[in-house]
N, C-alpha and C positions, 0 to 999 in steps of 0.2 A: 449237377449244377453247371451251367453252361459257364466258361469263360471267358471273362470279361476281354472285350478286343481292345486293340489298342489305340484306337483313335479317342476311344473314352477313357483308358488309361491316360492318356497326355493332357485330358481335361481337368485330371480328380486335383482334388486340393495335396491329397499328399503327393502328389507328383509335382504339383507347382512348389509348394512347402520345398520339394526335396532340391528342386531347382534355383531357389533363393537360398538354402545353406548350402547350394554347392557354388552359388556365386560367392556370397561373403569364405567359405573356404578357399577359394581361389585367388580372390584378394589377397589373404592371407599368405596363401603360397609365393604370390609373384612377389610379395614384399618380401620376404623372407629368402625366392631367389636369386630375387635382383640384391638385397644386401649382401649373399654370396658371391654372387659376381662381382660386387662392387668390393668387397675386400680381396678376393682372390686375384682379380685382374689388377687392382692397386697394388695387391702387394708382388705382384710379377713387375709391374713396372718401375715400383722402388728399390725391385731387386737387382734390376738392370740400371737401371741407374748406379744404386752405390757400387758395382763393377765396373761402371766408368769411370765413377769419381775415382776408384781404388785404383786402376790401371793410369787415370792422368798421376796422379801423384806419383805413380811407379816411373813412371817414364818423366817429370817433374825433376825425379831426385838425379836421374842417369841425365839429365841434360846438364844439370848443376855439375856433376862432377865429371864429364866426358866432354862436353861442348856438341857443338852441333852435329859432329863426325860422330861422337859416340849415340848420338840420341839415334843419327839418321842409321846406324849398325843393329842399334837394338829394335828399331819400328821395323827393319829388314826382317830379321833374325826373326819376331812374332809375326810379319805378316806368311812368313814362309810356314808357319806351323801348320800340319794337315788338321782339315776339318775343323779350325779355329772357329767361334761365334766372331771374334772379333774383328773390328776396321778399322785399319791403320791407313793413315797420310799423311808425310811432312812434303809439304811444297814447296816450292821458291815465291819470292815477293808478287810472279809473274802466274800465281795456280799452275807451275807446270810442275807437275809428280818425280820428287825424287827417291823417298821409298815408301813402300808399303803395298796395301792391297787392291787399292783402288785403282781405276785408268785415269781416272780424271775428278778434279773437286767439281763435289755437288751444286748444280744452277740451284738453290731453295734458296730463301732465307730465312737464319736464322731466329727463333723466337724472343719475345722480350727476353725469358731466361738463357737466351745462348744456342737451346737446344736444335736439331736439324733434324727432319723425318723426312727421306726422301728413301727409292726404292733403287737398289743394286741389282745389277744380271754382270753376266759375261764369265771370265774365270770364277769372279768367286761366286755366284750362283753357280754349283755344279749340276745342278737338276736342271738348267737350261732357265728358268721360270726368275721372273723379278723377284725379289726379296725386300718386304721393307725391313729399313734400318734407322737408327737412332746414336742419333751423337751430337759430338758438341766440340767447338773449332776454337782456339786462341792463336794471340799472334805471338810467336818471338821476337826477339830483337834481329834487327836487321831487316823484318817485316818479311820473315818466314813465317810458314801457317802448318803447324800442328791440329789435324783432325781424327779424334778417339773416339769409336762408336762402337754397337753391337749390331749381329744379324741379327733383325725380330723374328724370323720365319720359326722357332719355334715357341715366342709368344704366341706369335697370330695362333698356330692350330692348338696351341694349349686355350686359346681363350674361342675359339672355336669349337673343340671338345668342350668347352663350359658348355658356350651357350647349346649347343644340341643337347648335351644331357639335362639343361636345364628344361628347355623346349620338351624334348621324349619326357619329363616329368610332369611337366606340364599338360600334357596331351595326356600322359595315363590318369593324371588326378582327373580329367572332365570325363573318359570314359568311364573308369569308376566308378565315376558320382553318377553318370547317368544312370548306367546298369544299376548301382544300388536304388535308384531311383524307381527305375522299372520295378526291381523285384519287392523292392517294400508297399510301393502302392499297390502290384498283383496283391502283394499278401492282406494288406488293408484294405484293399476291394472285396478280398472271398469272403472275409469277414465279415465286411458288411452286404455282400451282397446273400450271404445265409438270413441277414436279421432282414434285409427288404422282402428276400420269400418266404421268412415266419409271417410278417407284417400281410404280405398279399393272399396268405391262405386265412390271416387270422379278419380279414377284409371281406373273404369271403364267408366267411361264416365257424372256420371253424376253432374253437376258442380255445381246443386242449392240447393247439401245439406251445412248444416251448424251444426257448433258444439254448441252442447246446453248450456249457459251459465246459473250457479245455482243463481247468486248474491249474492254468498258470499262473494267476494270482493280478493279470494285468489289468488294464484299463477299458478291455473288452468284457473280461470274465466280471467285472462290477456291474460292466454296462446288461450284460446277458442278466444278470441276478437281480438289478433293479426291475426291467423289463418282464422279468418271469413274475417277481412278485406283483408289478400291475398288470400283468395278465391274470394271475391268480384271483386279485382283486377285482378284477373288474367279471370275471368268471362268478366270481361270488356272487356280486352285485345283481351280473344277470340273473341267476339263481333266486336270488332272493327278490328281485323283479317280480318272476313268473312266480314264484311262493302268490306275492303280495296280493297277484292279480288274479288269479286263484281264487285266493281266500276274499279278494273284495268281492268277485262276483259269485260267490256264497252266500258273500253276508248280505250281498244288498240283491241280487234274484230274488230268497226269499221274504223278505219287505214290501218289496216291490209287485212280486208278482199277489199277494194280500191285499195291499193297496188299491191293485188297480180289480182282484176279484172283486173287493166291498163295493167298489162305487161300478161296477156291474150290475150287481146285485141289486142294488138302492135304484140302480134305474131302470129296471127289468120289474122290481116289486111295481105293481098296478094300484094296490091299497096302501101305500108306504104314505104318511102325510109329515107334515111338518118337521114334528116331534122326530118322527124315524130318519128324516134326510138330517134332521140336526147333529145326533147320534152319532150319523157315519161320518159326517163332514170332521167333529171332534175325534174321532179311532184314527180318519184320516190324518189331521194334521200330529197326530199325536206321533204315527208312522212316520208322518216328512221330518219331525223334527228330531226324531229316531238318526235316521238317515244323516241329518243337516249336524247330528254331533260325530257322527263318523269321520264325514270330512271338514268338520269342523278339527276333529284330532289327529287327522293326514295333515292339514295346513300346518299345524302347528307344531307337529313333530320335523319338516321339511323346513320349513322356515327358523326355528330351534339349530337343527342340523348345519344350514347353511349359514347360519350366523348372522338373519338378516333381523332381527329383533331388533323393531326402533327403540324402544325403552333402554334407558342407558344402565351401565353397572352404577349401584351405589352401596352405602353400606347394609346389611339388612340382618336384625337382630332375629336369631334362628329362637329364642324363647318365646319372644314377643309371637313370632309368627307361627309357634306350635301353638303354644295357648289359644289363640285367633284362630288357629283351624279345630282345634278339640272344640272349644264352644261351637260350630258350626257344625262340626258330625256329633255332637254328644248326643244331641235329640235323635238323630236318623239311629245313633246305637240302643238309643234305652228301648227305643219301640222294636227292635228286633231283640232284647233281651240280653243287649251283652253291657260290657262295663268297658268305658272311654277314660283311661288315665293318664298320667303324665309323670315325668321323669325329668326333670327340667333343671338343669345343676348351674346354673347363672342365667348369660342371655351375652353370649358368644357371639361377634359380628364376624361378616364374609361377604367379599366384595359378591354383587349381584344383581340377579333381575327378583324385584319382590313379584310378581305376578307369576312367574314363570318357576318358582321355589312354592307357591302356595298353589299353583296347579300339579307339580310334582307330587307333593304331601297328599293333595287331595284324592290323587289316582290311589297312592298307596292304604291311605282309609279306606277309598273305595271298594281295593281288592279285599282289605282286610274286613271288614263288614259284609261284604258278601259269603266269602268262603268259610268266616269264623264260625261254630255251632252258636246255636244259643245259647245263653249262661254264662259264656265264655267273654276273659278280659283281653283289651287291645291298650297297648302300652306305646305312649310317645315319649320317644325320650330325646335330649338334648343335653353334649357333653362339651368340655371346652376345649381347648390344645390341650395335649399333653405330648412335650418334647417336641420331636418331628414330626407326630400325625397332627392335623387340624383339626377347628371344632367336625364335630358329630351330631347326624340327625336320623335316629331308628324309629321304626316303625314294627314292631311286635307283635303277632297274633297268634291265635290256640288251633288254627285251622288244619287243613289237610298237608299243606307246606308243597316243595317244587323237590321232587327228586335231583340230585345232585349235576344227573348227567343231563336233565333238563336245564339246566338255571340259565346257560348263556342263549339259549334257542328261544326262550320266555321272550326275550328280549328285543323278541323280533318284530316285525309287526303281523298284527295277525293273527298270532298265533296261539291258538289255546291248547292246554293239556287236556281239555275235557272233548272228548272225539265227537260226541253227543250234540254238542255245540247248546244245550239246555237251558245254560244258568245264562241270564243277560246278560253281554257286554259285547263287545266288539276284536277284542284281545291287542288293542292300544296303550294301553294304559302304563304298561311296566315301559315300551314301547319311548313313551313320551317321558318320563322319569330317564331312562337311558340317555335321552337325546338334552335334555337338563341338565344331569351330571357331568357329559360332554364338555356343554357348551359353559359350565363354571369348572371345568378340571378338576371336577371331583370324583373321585371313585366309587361307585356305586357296588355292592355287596348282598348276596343274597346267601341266606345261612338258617341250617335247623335249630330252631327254637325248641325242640322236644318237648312238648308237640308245638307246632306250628312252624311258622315264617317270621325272619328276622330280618329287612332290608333296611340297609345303611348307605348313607350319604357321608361320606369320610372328605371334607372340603381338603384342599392345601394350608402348607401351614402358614405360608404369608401371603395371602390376598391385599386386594386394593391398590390405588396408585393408578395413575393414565396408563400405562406401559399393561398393566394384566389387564386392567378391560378391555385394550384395543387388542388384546394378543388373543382373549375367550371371545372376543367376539368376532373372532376373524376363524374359529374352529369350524370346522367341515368333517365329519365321519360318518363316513355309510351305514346307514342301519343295517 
């Protein structure tokens, strides 16, 4: 699998994705190091401060109890201390230095609070380099001037080592983020760039590839298991396509090709008069209309399927509507010799299509009168709820019955068990019943009667109401 370069890596969504949570991460960070900063650099500065304060008061008490000689012995004494941080100056009325560390008082001015940040060199810069410093000046009596301060030179580089360390964290949180950036989208790209070349071989035709699932349990391996099973499906589908088309152009070839020999025939005969073209014209249409119930029972199963049935749900009493269909096959049973009963234990309602439940029942007569021997009884029956199953509608016969590893393929269209293809019908019929059941969420059942076929319509147990009609009629399942 070729991969993916980078100029379309920096396009994918999870690289942009990764580049919006590594901004909002970074926000985060500068808050978080600039509140570092902002306490650790305050509290360097309040610490330097309460050192002044500590040391004016020190030198505060020794001027109380020494006078000016003792104060100006003791600012001596601490300016003389090696590698002191601190700066001393008492001067005269006139800024001119009589002890301490300084050459000369500071050109600033002082801040509203008192305070002075100006920068030192000379002796006490020993590194040669300015230094800034921080203090704060009152006057004595007599209008001498007492100045107490610190060297900052090692605030500055401790708040200098902040900000670098802060900055170098700075800089590794973006490369980070990038890099992870990089390597999460490579990995979300192979991913997906395995499912774009299942998609382009399965574009071209071939349908039994499948996408690999790693079992990792993620968002990909659901996405791979959805994906396989509409592939599967739709695999099916095609399948069952080519079945369909098949078997239509079986069923309708030979019709067709009958069709069109008779009215050959009729117009080839020389002595044929009236009577004989009338004949053929009636075998003719007897053929079209053959034909015109085929796809009379393709529309209707598709249209069933897709849920496009205008007739709205309403209530439909499943007694009512056995009874209604037993009178209408009873005749077509007694002249073939069998016996049409009924089994009818109330008259049980189910949200519905009445049209599309008495053409389901009637497939099922139909199969059952065809296949039943002579002699033989055909039993409709009708049951109410009980508990959690819903009412019930069987159809019972003494016939040849569907072997068991038949029953779901019955179901298909088209399809008959008899190879022969001999006994009329089209092999729609269970076909249309299936797509019925569907489209009201009822379970349809197909089961040995010893002897015969037992098929059941087992509805839900609570139909009815806006909400189940718009939800069965919005069903779609592939035949």
């Amino acid at each position: 699998m070729p991969r993916p370069s980078y100029a379309r890596l920096f396009r994918t969504t999870t690289f942009r994705l990764t580049l919006v949570y590594l901004a909002l991460f970074l926000a985060s960070v500068l808050t978080i190091l600039g509140l570092i900063y902002w306490f650790t650099a305050g509290y360097a500065a309040r610490q330097t401060n309460a050192t002044i304060a500590a040391e004016i008061a020190g030198l505060h008490e020794q001027y109380q109890r020494r006078g000016l000689v003792g104060l100006a012995d003791v600012v001596a004494d601490r300016a003389r201390e090696p590698r002191t941080a601190g700066i001393y100056l008492l001067a005269s009325p006139r800024f001119q230095p009589i002890a301490g560390n300084l050459q000369e008082w500071p050109k600033v001015e002082p801040d509203a609070n008192g305070w002075m940040n100006f920068g030192i060199s000379g002796t006490h810069a020993e590194d040669g380099q300015e230094h800034p410093a921080r203090a704060i000046a009152f006057t004595l009596p007599g209008g001498y001037r007492l100045l107490v301060g610190r060297d900052m030179r090692e605030h500055q580089i401790y708040q200098e080592r902040v900000i670098a360390s802060l900055g170098w964290s700075l800089l590794l949180t973006v490369v980070l983020g990038v890099l992870g950036g990089v390597l999460i989208s490579r990995h979300m790209m192979h991913r997906l760039e395995a499912v774009n070349a299942l998609t382009r071989k399965i574009m071209s035709g071939d349908l039994h590839e499948r996408v690999g699932i790693r079992g990792a349990g993620d968002e990909f391996d659901e996405l791979a298991r959805n994906l396989n099973a509409m592939l599967d499906q739709i695999e099916h589908l095609m399948a069952s396509m080519r079945h369909v088309t098949e078997n239509v152009a079986h069923d309708l070839r030979t019709p067709l090709t009958r069709l069109r020999s008779r009215l050959e025939l009729a117009l080839l005969d020389s002595e044929a008069d009236a009577d004989d073209y009338r004949t053929v014209l009636q075998a003719t249409i007897a053929e079209a209309d053959r034909l015109l119930t085929v796809f009379g029972a393709l529309m209707s199963i598709a249209e069933t399927e897709a849920g496009t049935v205008h007739a709205p749900f309403a209530p439909v009493r499943l007694g009512s509507l056995a009874r209604s269909m037993v009178e209408l096959y009873e005749v077509v049973a007694e002249e073939k010799g069998m016996r049409l009963e009924t089994a009818i234990d109330g008259d049980p309602a189910v949200s519905g299509n009445d049209q599309l439940l008495s053409q389901a029942l009637a497939n099922l007569l139909d199969n059952a009168i065809k296949y039943a021997p002579e002699g033989s009884r055909i039993t409709v029956a009708v049951a109410p709820a009980v508990g959690g199953t819903g009412p019930r509608l069987t159809v019972t016969d003494a016939g040849p019955g569907i072997p068991e590893a038949d029953r779901d393929r019955v179901l298909q269209r088209f399809v008959r068990l008899e190879s022969s293809r001999s006994t009329p019908g089209n092999g729609l019929g269970l076909s249309l019943v299936a797509a019925v059941a569907r489209l009201h969420r009822a379970r349809l059942t197909l089961e040995d009667a010893r002897p015969g076929l037992k098929v059941s319509l087992v509805f839900p147990a609570e139909t009815g109401g806006k909400s189940d009609r718009r939800e069965a009629a919005g069903i779609s399942v592939p035949a």
